[in-house]
C-alpha positions, 0 to 999 in steps of 0.5 A, a space after each residue: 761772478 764771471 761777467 761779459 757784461 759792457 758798457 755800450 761805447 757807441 753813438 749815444 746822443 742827448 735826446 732832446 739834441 737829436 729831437 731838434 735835428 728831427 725838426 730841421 729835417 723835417 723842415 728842410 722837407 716841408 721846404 723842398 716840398 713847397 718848391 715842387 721842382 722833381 729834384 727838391 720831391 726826390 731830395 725831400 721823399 729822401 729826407 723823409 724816409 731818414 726822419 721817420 727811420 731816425 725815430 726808431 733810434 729815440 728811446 727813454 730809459 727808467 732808472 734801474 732799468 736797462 737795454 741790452 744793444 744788439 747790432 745784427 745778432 752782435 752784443 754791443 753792451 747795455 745802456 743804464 744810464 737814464 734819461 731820452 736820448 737817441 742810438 743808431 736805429 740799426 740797434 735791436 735795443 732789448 728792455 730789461 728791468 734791474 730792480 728787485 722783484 719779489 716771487 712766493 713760491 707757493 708751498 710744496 710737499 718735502 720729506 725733511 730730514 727724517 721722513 716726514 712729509 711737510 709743506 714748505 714755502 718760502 718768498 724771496 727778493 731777486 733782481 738782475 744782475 748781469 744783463 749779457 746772462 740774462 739776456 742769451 745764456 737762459 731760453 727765452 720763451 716769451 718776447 719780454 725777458 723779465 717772463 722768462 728769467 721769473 720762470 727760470 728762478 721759480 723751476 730753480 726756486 723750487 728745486 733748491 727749496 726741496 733741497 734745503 728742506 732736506 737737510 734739517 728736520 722739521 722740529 726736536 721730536 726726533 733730533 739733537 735739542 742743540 740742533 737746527 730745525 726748520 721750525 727753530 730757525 736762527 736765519 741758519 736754513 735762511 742763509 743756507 737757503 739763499 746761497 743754494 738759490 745764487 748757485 743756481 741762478 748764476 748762470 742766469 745773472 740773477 741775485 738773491 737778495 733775500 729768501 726766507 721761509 714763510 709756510 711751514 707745517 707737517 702735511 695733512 696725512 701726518 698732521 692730526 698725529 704730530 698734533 697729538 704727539 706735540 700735546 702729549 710732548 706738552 702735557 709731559 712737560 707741564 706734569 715735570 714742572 707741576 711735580 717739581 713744584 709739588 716736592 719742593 712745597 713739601 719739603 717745605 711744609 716738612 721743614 717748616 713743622 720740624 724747624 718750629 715744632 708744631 708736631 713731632 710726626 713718625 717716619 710713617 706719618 711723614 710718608 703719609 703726609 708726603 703722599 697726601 699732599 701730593 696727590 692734592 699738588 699734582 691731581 687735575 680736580 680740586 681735592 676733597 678735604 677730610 677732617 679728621 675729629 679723632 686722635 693723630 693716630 685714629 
């Protein structure tokens, strides 16, 4: 990332040093105002008007925290560096916070890769990155520049979130099984997502930390059919597995009479039995036993 970024180079003092050279100052003035000669008030009304215009220079600076120092519309670089200390009072010295922030963006009405309309939403962790960036290259409607940078990554946010959901589909119904889909996510649609957001939000010094979805669902003019189509997606699914459980009982139990000669059966007898046994098998309510008191054959 192409940064103009620096690192401030001017006056910089240790707080605590410039706060003892106020109070001599201040001393100074309560001597010269003590003597009440007209030359000792003017020297002293003078003292006083640079301790009370040095306090504007005093300032604490937070760790991951910043000041963007601006000298009569001038970049002169960013302290970050914390701790008290005091800078010419002729700098503007902007605040500007470099520690991560989270934003949930709330979900939004996407069509995916086929058509389907879902809601999607998703959180992610951002921060700044480059202060110059983010101080001058974006508009700032708002006094305080974190408002307007967390304005400028939700509009963005929402933008590239609306183009990820289009490139995958929301499930398997319509698409490849070996496909990603936004529902079989691997962290595929996450990293895609984080990448679209740090192209965009570069031109404002800001970095995606992490994004990752966390509402998805189709949206509510498709969902009670989706829902039926997924429970007959089910259902299908369950009766493969229960016919392939029946079979494999029967070719058993066939094999099982055969191999200790419990009955000799007919190729009809067999295909009757077959039939018997899967119906039982397969069917959704317990069956009915019959018991036959005649013959095999009657």
């Amino acid at each position: 990332m192409d940064t103009k970024e620096k690192k401030f180079n001017g006056l910089n003092l240790n707080g605590f040093v410039a706060a003892f050279l106020e109070l001599i100052i201040l001393g100074i003035v309560c001597w010269l105002f003590s003597v009440t000669t007209d030359l000792s008030i003017g020297i002293g009304l003078l003292l006083l008007f640079l301790f009370c215009f040095f306090i504007a220079g005093f300032m604490i600076i937070e760790p991951n925290n910043a000041r963007v120092m601006v000298f009569f519309g001038k970049y002169k670089g960013t302290i970050t560096n914390n701790g008290f200390m005091w800078v010419n009072p002729f700098y503007i010295k902007r605040k500007i916070t470099l520690r991560a922030r989270n934003l949930d963006i709330e979900p939004i009405k996407v069509n995916d890769k086929v058509g389907n309309p879902i809601m999607i939403g998703a959180v992610l962790v951002w921060r700044v990155k480059d202060t110059y960036k983010a101080m001058f290259d974006i508009d700032s409607a708002s006094k305080d520049i974190m408002i307007s940078c967390e304005r400028f990554v939700h509009v963005q946010s929402d933008a590239a979130l609306r183009d990820v959901a289009g490139m995958y589909a929301y499930d398997n119904n319509e698409s490849d099984k070996e496909e990603i889909t936004l529902r079989s996510d691997n962290g595929e649609v996450s990293e895609k997502l984080e990448k679209e957001l740090n192209s965009r939000l570069a031109i404002a010094g800001i970095e995606v930390v992490e994004a990752r979805i966390n509402y998805l669902a189709y949206a509510a003019e498709i969902a009670s059919v989706m829902l039926r189509r997924q429970q007959a997606d089910a259902i299908i699914a369950a009766r493969e597995k229960i016919v392939e459980g029946a079979v494999s009982m029967v070719q058993l139990a066939l094999k099982k009479l055969d191999n200790e000669n419990i009955v000799d059966l007919d190729e009809e007898r067999k295909a009757a039995m077959v039939s018997n046994l899967l119906v039982v098998l397969c069917a959704d309510e317990a069956a009915q036993p019959i018991i036959n008191a005649g013959t095999l054959h009657h």
